[in-house]
Every structure is written in C-alpha cells, then in structure tokens.
SEVO-917285 format. One record per atom (N, C-alpha, C, O): atom name; residue in one letter; z, x, y. Coordinates in Angstrom, 2 decimals. Each point is the difference from the previous one (the first is absolute). Layout:
// residues N
VEXMI/CA/a/Z/X/Y
...
// end
This chain:
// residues 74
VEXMI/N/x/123.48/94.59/85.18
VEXMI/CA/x/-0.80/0.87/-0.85
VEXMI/C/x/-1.46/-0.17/0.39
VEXMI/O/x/-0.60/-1.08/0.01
VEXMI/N/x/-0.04/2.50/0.38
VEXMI/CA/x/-1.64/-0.45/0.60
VEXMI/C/x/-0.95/0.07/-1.90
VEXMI/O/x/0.17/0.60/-1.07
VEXMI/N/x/-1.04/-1.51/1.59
VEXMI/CA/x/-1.33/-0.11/-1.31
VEXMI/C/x/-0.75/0.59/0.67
VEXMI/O/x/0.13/0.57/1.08
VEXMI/N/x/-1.59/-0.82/-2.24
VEXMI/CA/x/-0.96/0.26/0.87
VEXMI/C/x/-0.96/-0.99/1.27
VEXMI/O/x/-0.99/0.24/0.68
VEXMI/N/x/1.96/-1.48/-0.84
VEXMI/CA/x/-0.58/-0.72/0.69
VEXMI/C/x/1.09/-0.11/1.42
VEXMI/O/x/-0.25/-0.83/0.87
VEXMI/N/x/0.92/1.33/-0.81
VEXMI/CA/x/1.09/0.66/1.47
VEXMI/C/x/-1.00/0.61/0.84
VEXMI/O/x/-0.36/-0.18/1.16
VEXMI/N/x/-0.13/1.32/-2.55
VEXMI/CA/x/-0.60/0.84/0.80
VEXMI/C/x/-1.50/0.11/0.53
VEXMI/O/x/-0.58/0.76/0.79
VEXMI/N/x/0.16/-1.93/-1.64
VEXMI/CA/x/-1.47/-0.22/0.67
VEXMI/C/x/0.13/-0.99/1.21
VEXMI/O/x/-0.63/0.08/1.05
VEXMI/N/x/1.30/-0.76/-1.30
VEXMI/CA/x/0.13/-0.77/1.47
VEXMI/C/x/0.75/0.63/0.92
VEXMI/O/x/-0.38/-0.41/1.11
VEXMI/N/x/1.05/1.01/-1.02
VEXMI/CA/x/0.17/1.11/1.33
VEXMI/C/x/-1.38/1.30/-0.01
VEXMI/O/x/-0.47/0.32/1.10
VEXMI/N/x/0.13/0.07/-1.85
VEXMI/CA/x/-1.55/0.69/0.75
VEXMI/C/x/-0.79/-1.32/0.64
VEXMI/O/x/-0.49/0.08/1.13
VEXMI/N/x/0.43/-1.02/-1.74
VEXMI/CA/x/-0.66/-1.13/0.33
VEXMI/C/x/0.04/0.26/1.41
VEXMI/O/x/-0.82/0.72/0.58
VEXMI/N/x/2.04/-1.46/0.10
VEXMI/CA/x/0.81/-0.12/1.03
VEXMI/C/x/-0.02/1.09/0.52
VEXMI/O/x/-0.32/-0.11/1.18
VEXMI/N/x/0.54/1.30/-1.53
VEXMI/CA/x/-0.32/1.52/0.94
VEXMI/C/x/-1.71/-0.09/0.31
VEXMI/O/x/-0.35/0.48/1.08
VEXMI/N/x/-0.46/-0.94/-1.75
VEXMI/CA/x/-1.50/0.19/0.64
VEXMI/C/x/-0.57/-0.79/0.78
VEXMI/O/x/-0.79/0.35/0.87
VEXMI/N/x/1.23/-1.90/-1.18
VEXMI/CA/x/0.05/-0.90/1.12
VEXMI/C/x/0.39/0.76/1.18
VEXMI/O/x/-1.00/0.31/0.65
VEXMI/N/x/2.17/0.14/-0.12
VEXMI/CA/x/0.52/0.33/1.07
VEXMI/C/x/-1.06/0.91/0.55
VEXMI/O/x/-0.83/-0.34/0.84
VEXMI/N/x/0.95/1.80/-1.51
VEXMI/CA/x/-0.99/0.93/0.46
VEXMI/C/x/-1.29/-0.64/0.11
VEXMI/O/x/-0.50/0.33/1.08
VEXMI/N/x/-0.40/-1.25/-1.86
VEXMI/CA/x/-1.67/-0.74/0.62
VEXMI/C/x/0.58/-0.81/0.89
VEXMI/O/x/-0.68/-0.26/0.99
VEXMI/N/x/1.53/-0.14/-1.04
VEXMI/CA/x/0.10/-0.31/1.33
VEXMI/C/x/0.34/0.36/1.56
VEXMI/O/x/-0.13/-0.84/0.89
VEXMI/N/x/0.51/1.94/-0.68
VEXMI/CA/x/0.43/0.68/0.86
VEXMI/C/x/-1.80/0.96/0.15
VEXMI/O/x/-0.34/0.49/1.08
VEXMI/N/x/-0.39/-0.41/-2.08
VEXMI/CA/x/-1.19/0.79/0.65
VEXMI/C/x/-0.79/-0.76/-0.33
VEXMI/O/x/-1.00/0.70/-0.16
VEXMI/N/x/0.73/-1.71/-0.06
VEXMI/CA/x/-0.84/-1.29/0.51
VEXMI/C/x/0.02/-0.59/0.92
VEXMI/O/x/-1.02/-0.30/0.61
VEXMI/N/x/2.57/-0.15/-0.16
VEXMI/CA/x/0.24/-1.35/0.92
VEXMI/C/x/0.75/0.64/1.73
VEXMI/O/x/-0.26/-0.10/1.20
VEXMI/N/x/1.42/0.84/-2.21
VEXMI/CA/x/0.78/0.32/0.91
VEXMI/C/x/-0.05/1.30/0.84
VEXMI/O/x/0.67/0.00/1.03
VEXMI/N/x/-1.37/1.07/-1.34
VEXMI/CA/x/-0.22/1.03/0.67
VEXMI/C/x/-0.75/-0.02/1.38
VEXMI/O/x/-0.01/0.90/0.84
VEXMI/N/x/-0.61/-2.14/-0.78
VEXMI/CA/x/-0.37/0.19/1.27
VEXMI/C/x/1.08/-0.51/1.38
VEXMI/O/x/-0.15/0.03/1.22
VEXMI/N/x/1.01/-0.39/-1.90
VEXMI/CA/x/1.17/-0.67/0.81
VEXMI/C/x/1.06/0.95/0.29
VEXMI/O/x/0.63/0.09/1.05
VEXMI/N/x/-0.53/0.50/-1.93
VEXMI/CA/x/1.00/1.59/0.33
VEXMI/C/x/-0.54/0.95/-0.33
VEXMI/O/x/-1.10/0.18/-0.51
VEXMI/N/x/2.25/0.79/0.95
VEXMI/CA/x/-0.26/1.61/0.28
VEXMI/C/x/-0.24/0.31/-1.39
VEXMI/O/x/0.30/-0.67/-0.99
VEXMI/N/x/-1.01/1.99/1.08
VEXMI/CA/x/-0.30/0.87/-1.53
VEXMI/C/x/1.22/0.16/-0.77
VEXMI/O/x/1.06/0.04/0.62
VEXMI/N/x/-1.08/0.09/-2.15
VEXMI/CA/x/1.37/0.18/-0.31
VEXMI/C/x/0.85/0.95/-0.04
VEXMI/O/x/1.21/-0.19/-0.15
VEXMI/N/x/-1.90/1.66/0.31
VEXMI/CA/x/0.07/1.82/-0.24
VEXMI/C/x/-0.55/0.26/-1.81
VEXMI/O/x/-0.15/1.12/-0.48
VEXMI/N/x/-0.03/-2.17/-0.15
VEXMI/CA/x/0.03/0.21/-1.57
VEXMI/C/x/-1.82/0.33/0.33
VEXMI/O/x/-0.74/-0.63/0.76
VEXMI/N/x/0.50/1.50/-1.42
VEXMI/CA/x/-1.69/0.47/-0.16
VEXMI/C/x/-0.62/-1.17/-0.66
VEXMI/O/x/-1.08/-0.39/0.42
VEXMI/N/x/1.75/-0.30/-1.57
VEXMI/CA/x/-1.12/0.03/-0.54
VEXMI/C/x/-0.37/-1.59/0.63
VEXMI/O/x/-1.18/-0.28/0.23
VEXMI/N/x/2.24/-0.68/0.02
VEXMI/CA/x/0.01/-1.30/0.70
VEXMI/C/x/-0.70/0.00/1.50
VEXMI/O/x/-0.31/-1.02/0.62
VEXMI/N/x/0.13/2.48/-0.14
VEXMI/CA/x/-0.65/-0.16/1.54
VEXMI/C/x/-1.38/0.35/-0.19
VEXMI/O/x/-0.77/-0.34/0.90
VEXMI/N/x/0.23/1.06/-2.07
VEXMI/CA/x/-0.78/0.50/-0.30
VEXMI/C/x/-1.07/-1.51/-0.41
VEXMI/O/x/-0.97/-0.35/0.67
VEXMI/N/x/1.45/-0.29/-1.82
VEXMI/CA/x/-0.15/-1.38/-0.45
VEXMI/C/x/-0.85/-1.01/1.65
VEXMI/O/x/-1.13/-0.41/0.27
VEXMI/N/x/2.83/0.43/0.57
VEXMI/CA/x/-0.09/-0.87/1.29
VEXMI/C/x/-1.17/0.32/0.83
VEXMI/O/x/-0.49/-0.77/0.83
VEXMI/N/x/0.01/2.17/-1.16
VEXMI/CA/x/-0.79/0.17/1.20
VEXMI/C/x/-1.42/-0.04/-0.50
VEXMI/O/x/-0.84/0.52/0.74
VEXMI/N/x/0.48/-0.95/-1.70
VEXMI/CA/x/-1.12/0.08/-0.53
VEXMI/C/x/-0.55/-1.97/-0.09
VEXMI/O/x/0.56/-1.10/-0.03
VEXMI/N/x/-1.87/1.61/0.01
VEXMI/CA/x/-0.13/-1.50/0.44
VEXMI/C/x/-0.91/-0.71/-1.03
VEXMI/O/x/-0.41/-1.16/-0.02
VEXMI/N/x/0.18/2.30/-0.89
VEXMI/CA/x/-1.03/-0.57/-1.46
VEXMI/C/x/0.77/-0.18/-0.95
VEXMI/O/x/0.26/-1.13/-0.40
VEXMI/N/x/0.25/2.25/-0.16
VEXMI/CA/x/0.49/0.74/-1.37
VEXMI/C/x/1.37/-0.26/0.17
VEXMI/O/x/0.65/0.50/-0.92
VEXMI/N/x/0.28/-1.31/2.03
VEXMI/CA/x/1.25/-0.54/-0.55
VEXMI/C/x/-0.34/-1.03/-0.80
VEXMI/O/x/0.73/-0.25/-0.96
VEXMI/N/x/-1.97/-0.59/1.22
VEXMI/CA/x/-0.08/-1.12/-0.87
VEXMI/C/x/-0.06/0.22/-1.47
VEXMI/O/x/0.73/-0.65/-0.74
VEXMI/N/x/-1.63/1.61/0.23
VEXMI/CA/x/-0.08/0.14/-1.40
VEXMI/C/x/1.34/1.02/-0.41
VEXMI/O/x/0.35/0.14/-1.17
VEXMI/N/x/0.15/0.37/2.01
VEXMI/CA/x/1.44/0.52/-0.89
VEXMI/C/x/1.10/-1.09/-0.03
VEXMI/O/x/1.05/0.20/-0.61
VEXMI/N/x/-1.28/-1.28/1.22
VEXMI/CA/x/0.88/-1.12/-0.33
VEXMI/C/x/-0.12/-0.86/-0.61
VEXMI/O/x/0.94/-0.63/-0.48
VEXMI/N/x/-2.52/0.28/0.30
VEXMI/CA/x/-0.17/-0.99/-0.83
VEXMI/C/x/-0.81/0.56/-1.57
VEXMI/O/x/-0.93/-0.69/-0.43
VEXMI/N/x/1.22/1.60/-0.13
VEXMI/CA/x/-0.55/0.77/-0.88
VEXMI/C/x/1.04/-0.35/-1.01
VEXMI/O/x/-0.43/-0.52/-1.03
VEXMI/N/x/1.43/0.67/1.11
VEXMI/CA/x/1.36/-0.78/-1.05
VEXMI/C/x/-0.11/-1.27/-0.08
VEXMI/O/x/-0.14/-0.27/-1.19
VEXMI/N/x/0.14/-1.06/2.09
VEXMI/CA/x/-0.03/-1.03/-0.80
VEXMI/C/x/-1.38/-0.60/-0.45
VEXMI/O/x/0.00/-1.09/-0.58
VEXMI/N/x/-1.42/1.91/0.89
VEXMI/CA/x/-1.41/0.10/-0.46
VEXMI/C/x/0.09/0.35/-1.62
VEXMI/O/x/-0.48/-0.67/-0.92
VEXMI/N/x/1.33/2.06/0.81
VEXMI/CA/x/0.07/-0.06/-1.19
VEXMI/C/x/0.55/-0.43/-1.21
VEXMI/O/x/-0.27/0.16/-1.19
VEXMI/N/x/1.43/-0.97/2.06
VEXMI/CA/x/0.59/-0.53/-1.25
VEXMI/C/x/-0.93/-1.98/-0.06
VEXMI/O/x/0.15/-0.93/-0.80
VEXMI/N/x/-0.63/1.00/1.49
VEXMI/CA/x/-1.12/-1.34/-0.12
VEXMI/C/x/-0.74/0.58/-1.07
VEXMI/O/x/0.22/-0.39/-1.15
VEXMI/N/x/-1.07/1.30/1.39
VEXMI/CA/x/-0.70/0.56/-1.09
VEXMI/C/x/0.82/0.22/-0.91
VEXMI/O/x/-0.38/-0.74/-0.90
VEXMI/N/x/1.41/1.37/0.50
VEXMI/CA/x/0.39/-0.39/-1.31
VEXMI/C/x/0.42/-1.22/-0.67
VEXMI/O/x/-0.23/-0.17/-1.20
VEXMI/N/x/1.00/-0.90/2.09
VEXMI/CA/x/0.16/-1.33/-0.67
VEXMI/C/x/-1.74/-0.65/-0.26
VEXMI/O/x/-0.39/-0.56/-1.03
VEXMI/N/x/-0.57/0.91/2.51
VEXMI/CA/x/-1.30/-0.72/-1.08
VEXMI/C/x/-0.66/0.30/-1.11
VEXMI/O/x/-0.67/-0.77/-0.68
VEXMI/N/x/0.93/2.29/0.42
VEXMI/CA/x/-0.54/0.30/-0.60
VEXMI/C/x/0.64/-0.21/-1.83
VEXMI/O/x/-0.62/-0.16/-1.05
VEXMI/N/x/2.10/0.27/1.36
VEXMI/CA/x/0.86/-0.95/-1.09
VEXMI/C/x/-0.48/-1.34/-0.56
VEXMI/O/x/-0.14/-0.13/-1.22
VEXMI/N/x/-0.18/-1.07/2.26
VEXMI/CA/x/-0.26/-0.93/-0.06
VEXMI/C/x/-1.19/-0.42/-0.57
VEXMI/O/x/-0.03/-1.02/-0.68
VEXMI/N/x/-1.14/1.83/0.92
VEXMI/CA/x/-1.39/0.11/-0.80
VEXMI/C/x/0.45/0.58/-1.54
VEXMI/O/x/-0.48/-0.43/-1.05
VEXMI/N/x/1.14/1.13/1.13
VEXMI/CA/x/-0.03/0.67/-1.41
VEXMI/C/x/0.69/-0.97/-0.78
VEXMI/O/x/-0.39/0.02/-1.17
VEXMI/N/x/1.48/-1.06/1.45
VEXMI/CA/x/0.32/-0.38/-0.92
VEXMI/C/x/-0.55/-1.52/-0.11
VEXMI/O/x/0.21/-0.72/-0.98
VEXMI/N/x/-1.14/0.23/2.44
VEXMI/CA/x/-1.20/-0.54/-0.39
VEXMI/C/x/-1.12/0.10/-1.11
VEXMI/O/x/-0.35/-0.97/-0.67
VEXMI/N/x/-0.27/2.48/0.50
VEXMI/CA/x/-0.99/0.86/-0.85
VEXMI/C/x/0.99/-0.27/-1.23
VEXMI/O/x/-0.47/-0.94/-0.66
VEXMI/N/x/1.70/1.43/0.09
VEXMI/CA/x/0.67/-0.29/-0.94
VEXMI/C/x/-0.28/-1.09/-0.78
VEXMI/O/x/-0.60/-0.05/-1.07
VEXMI/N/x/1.25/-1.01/1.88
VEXMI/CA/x/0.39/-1.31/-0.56
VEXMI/C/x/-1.29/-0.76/0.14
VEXMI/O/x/0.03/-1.21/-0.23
VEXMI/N/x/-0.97/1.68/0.51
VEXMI/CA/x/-1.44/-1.11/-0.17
VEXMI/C/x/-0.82/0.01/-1.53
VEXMI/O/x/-0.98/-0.73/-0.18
// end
C-alpha cells in the first residue's frame, strides 16, 4: 500500500537521478532526445539554479520554522 511517504521518497529518488545526470553525468554521455534534460545539460548557468532551487527552498522553510518557534517560545 503506497503513503505519502512512498511517494515522496521516490520523487526524492526520481530528482536525485535526473540532477544528477545534468550536473555530473551529461558530460560523459550522449544527449538524451528528452528537450527538456538536454536543454538543462547544455546550459552552463541556469542548470544550477533549476536544481538547486528545491532543496534552497525547503531550507528556507525549515529555517524559517525554526525562528518562528524560537520568536514563539521566548
């Protein structure tokens, strides 16, 4: 039976793969034919912030959790 925690750890695990294949691994093999992963691969600024823009933001939300219930409880 999947939860929701099946299913966050397989996107998990699906985005690992893909940042990694247009971070690490694309320069080691061929293009994939998928637009939007060659598109990603071939760019040499703006793959960084479309990959690291998801776990940026969820930092910002746990710090920003963490102050608040700092501000709370003081």
């Amino acid at each position: 039976m999947l939860n929701i925690g099946h299913i966050i750890t397989a996107l998990t695990a699906a985005f690992f793969v893909v940042a990694s294949y247009v971070i690490l691994f694309n320069t080691f093999l061929p293009l994939s034919g998928v637009y939007a992963l060659d598109v990603l691969a071939q760019d040499t600024h703006y793959k960084y912030f479309a990959l690291f823009i998801i776990p940026m933001g969820a930092y910002f939300v746990i710090a920003n959790w963490v102050g608040w219930q700092y501000y709370q409880n003081s």
